[in-house]
GUFI-221921 format. One line per field, with one value per atom (N, C-alpha, C): x, y, z; residue in three letters. Coordinates in pm, 1 decimal, padded with zeros to 6 digits. Atoms other than C-alpha are relative to their C-alpha. Example, Ala and Ser with C-alpha at 12.3 -4.5 7.8 and 13.67 -1.06 7.14 Angstrom:
BEGIN
X: [00089.0/01230.0/00090.0/-00082.0/01367.0/-00077.0]
Y: [-00119.0/-00450.0/00120.0/-00119.0/-00106.0/00109.0]
Z: [00000.0/00780.0/00000.0/-00006.0/00714.0/00073.0]
aa: [ALA/ALA/ALA/SER/SER/SER]
END
This chain:
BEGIN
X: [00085.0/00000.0/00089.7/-00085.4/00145.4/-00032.4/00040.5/00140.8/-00086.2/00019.7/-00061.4/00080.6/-00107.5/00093.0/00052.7/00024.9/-00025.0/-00120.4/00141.3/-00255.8/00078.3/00006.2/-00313.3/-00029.7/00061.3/-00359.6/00004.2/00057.0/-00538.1/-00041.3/00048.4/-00545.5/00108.7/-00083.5/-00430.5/00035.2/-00028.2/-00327.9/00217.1/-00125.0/00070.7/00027.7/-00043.1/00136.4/-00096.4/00078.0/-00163.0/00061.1/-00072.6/-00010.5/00142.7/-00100.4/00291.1/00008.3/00049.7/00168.2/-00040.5/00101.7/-00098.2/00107.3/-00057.1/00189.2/00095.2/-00093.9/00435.7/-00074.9/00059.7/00136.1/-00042.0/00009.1/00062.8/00157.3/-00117.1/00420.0/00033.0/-00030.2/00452.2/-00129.8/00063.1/00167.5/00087.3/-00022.1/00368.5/-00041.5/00149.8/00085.3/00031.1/-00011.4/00188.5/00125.3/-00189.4/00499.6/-00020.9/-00018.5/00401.1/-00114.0/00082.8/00243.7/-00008.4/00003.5/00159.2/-00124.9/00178.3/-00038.4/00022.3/-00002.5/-00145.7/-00111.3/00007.4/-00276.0/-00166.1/00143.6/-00629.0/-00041.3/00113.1/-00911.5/00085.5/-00074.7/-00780.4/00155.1/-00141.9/-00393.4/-00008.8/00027.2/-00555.0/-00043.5/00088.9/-00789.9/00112.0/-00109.3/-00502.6/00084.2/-00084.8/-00298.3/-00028.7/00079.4/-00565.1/-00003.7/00028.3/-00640.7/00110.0/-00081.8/-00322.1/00133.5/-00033.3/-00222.4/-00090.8/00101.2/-00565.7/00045.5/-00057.3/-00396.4/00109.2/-00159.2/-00103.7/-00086.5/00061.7/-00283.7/00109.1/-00119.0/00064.6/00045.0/00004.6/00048.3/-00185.4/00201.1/-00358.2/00050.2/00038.4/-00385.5/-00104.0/00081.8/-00554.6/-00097.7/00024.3/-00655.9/-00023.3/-00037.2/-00740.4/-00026.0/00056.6/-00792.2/-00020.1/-00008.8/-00975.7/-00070.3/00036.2/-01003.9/-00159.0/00118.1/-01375.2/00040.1/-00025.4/-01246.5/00148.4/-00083.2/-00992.4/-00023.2/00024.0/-00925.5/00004.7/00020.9/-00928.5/-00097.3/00122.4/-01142.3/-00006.6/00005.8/-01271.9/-00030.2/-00006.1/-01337.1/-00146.8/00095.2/-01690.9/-00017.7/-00068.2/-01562.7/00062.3/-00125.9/-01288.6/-00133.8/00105.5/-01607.1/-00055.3/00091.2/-01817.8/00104.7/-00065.9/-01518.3/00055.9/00025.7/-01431.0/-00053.0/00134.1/-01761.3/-00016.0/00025.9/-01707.6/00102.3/-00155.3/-01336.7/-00006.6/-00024.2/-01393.4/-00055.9/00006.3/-01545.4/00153.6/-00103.6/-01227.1/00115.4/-00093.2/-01016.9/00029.0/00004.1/-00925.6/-00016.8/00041.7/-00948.1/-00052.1/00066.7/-01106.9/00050.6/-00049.1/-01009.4/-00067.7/00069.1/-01105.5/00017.0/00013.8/-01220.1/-00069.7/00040.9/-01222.5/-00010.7/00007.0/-01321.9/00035.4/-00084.1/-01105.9/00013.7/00016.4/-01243.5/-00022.2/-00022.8/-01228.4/-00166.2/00075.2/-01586.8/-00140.8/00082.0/-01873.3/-00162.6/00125.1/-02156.7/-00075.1/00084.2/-02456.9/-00008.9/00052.2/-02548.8/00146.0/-00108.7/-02166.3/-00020.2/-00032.0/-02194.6/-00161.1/00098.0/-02535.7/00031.3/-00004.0/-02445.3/00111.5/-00108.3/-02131.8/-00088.9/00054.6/-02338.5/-00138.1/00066.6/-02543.5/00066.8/-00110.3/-02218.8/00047.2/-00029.3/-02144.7/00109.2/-00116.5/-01804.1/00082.3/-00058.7/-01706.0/00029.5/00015.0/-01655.5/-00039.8/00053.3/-01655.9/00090.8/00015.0/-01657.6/00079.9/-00062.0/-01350.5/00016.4/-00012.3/-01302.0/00142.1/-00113.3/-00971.2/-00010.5/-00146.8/-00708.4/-00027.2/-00022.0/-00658.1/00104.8/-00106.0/-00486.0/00067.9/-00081.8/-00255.9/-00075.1/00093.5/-00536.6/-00103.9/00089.5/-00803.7/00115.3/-00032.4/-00599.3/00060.0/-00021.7/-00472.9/-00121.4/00116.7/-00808.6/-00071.9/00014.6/-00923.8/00072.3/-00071.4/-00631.9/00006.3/00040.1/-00645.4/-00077.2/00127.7/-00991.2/00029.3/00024.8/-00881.1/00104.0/-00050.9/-00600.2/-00040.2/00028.2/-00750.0/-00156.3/00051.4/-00981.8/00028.4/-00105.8/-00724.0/00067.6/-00063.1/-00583.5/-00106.5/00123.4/-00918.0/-00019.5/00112.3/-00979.8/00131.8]
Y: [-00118.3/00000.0/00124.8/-00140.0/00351.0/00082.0/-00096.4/00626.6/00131.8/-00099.3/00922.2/00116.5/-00086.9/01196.1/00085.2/-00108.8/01499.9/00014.0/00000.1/01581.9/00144.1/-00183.1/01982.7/-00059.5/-00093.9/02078.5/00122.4/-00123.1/02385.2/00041.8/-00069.6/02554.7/00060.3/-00123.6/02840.5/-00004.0/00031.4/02649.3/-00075.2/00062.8/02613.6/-00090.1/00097.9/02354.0/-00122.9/00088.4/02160.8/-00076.3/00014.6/02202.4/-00079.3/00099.1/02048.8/-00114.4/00152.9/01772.9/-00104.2/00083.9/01666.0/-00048.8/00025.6/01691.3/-00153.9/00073.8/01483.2/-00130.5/00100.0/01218.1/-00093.3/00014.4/01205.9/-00088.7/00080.2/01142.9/-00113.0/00117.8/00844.2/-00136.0/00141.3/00644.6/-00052.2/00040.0/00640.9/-00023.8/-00002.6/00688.7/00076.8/-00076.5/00971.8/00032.1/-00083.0/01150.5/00078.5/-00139.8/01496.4/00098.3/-00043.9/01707.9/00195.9/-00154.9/02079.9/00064.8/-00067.2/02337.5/00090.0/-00123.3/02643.4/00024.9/-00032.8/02861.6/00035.7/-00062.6/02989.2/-00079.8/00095.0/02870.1/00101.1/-00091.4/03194.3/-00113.7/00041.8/03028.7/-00127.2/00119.7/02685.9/00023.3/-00025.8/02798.7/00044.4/-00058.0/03005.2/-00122.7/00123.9/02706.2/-00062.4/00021.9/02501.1/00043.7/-00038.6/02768.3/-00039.3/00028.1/02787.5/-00162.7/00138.2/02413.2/-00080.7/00094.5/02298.4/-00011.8/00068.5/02202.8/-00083.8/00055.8/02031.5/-00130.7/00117.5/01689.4/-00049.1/00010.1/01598.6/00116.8/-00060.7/01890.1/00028.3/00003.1/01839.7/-00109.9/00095.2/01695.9/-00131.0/00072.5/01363.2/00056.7/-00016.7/01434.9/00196.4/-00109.9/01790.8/-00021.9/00008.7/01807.5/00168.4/-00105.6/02125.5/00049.6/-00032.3/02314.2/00099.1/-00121.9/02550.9/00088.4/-00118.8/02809.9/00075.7/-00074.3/03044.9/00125.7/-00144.5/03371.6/00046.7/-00037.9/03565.0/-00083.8/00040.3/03294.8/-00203.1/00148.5/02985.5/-00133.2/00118.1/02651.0/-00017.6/00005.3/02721.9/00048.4/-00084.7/02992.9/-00056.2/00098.8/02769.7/-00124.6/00062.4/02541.3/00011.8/-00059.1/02783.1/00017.6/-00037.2/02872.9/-00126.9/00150.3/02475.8/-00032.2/00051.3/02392.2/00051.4/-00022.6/02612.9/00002.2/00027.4/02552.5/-00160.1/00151.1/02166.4/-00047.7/00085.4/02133.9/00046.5/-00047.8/02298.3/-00097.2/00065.6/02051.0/-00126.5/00128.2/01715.4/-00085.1/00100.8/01542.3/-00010.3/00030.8/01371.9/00048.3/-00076.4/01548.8/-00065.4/00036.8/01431.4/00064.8/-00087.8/01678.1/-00082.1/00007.1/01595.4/00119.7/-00055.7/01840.8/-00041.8/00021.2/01865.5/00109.7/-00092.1/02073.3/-00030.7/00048.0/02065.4/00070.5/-00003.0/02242.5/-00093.7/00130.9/01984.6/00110.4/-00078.6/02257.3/-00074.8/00052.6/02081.6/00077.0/-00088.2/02381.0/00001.3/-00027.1/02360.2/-00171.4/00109.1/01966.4/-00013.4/00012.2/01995.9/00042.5/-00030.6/02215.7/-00066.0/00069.2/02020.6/-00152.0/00130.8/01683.6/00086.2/00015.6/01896.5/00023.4/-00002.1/01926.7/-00093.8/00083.0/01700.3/-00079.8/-00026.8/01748.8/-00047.9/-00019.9/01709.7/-00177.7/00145.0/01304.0/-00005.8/00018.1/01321.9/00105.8/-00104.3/01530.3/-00064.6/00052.0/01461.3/00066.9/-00119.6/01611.9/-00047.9/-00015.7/01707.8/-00036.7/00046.7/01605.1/-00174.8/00110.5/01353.6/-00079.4/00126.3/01019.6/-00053.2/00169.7/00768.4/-00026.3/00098.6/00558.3/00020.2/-00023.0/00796.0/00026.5/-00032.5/00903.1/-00136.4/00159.5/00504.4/-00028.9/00047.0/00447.4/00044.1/-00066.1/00669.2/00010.0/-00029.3/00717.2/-00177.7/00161.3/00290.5/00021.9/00001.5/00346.4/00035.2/-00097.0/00609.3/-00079.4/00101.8/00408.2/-00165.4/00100.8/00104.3/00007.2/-00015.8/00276.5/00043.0/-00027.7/00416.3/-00133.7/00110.2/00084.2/-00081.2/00091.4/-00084.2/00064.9/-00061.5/00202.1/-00087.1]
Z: [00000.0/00000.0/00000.0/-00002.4/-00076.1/00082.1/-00080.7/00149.3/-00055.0/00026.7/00157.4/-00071.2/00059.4/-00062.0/00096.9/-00012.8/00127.9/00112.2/-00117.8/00460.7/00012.9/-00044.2/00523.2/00125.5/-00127.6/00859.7/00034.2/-00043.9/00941.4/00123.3/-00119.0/01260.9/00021.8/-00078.3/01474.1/00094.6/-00140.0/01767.3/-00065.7/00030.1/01670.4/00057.1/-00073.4/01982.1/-00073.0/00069.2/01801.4/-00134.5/00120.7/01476.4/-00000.9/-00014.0/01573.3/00104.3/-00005.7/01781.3/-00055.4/00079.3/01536.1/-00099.2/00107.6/01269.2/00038.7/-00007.7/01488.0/00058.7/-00011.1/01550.9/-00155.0/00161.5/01160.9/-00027.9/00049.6/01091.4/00117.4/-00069.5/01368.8/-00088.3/00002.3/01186.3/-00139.4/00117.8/00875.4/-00137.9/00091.4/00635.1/-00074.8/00046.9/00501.1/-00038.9/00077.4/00248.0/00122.1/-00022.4/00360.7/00063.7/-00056.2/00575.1/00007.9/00040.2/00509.5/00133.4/-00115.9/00807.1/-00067.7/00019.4/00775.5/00133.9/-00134.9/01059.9/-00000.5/00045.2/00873.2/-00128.5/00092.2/00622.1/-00116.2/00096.5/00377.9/-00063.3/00017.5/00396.4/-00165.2/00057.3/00253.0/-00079.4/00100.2/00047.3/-00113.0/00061.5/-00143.9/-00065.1/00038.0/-00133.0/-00080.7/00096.5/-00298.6/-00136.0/00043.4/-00533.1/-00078.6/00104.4/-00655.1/-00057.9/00074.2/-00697.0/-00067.0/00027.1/-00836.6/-00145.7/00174.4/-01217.3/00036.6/-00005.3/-01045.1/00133.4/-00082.2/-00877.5/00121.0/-00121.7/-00674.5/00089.2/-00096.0/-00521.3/00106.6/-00096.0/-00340.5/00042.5/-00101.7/-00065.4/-00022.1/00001.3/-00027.7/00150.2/-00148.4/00365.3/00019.3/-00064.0/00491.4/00127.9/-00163.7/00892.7/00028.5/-00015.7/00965.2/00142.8/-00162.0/01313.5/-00082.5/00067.2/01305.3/00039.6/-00048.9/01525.2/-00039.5/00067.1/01342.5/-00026.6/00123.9/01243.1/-00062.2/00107.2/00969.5/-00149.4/00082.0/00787.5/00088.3/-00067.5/01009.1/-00084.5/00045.1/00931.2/-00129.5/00089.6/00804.0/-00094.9/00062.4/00610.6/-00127.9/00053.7/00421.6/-00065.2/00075.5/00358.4/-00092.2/00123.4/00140.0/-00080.9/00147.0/-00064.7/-00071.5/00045.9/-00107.2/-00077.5/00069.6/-00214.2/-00128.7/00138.5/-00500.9/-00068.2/00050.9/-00561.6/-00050.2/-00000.5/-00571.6/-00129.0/00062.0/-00864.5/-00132.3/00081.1/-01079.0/00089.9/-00044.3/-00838.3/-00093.2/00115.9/-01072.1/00139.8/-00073.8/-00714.1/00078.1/-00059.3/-00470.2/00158.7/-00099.8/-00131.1/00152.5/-00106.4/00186.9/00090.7/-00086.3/00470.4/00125.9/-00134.4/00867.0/00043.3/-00112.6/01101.3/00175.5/-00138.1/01394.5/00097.0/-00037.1/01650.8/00141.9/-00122.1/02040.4/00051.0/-00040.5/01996.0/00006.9/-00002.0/02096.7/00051.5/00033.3/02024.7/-00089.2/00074.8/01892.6/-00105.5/00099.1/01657.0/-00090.4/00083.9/01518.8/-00091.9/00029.7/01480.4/-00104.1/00084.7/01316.3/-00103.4/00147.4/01037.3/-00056.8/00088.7/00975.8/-00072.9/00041.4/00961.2/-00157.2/00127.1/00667.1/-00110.6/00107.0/00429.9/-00045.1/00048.3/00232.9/-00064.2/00034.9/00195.5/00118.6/-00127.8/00537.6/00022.0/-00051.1/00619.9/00125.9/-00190.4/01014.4/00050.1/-00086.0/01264.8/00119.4/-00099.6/01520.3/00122.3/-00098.4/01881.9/00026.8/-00030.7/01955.6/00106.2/00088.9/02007.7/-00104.4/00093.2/01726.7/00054.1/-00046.0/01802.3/-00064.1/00076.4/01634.3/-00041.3/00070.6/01634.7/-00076.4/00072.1/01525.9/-00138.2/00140.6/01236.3/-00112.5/00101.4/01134.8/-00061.9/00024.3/01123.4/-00099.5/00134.6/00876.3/-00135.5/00092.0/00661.0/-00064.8/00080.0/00623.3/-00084.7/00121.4/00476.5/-00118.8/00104.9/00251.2/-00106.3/00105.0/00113.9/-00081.7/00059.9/00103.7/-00142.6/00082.9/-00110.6/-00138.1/00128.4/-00382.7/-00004.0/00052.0/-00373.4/-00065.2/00050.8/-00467.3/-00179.2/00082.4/-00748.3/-00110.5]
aa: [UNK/UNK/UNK/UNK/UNK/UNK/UNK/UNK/UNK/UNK/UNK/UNK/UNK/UNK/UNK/UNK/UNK/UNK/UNK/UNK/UNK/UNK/UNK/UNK/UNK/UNK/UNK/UNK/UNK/UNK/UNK/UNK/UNK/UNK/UNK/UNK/UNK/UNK/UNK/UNK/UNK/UNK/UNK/UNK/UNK/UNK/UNK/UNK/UNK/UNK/UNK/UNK/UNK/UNK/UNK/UNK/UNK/UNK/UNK/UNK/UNK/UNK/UNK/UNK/UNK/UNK/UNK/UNK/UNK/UNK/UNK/UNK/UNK/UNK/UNK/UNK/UNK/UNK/UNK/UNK/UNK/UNK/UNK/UNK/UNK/UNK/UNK/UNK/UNK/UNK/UNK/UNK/UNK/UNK/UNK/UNK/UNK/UNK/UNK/UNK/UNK/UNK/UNK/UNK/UNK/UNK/UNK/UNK/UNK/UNK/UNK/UNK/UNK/UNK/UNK/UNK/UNK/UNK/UNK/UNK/UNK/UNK/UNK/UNK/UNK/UNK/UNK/UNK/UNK/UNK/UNK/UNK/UNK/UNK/UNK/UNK/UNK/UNK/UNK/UNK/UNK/UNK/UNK/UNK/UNK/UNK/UNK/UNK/UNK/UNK/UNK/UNK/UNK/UNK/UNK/UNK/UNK/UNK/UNK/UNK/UNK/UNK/UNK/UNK/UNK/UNK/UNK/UNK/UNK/UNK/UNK/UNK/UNK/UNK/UNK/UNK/UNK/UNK/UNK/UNK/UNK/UNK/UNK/UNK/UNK/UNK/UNK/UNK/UNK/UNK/UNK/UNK/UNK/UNK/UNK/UNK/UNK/UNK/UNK/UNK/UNK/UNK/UNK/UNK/UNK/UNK/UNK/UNK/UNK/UNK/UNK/UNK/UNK/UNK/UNK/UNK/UNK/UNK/UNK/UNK/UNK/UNK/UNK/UNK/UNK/UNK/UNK/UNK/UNK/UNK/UNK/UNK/UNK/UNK/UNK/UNK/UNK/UNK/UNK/UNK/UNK/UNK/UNK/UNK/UNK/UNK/UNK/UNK/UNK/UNK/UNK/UNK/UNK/UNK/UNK/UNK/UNK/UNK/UNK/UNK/UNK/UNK/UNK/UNK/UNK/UNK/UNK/UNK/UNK/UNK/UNK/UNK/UNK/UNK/UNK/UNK/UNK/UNK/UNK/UNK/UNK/UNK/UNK/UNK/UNK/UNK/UNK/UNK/UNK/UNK/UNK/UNK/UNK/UNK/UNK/UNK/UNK/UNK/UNK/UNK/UNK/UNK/UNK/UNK/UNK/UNK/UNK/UNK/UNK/UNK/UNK/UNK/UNK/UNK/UNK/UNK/UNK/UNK/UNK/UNK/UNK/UNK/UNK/UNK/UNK/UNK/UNK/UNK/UNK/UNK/UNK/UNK/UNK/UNK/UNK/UNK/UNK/UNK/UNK/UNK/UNK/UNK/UNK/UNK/UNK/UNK/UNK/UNK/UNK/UNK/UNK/UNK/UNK/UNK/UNK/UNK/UNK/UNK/UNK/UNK/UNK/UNK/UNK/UNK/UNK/UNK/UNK/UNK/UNK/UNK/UNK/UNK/UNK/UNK/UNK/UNK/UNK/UNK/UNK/UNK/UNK/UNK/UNK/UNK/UNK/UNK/UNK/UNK/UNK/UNK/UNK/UNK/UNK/UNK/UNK/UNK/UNK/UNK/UNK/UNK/UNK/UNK/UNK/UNK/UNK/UNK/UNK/UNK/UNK/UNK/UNK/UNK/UNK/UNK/UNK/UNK/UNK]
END
């Protein structure tokens, strides 16, 4: 099985950002791991690698609470970036808030896979990223 190319992480919690990164790189799943601190940063990022497929992420992990453009934020401009993307992208939400009214509107996007509460684990992230490969290995 090959590794993930590419997992964004997005948030504005730097000690996060480099935990989550140095839990990512212990499962071995992954080349490469890219953060950024805001939804804007990514979005940008996105924007300007969507003709170049080895550079998109398979994985994004996104926090909701941010500033200058939050998680839900980074959603609406997605939703209309994705279809000019050539791929298939996969979006967690990774958020330490456990607000019904935040977890409802995520469960009505369709974009979103699941909804994780921080902190992310080893095991939550083996667990997912298996799926995702064992689903590019199937295609």
């Amino acid at each position: 099985m090959r590794p993930i190319n590419l997992v964004l992480l997005v948030d504005d919690d730097e000690i996060y950002k480099f935990i989550g990164s140095k839990i990512i790189e212990s499962t071995n799943l992954v080349k490469r791991i890219k953060t950024f601190s805001n939804g804007e940063e990514a979005i940008n990022f996105l924007k300007s690698n969507s003709k170049n497929l080895d550079l998109l992420p398979e994985i994004i992990l996104l926090d909701l609470n941010m500033p200058i453009m939050d998680g839900f934020e980074f959603l609406e401009k997605y939703i209309l970036l994705e279809p000019k993307l050539g791929k298939k992208i996969t979006i967690y939400i990774v958020s330490s808030s456990v607000s019904p009214a935040d977890i409802e509107k995520i469960n009505q996007i369709s974009e979103v896979s699941d909804y994780i509460i921080k902190p992310i684990t080893k095991e939550k992230f083996e667990k997912f990223a298996r799926i995702l490969l064992e689903k590019q290995s199937s295609v």
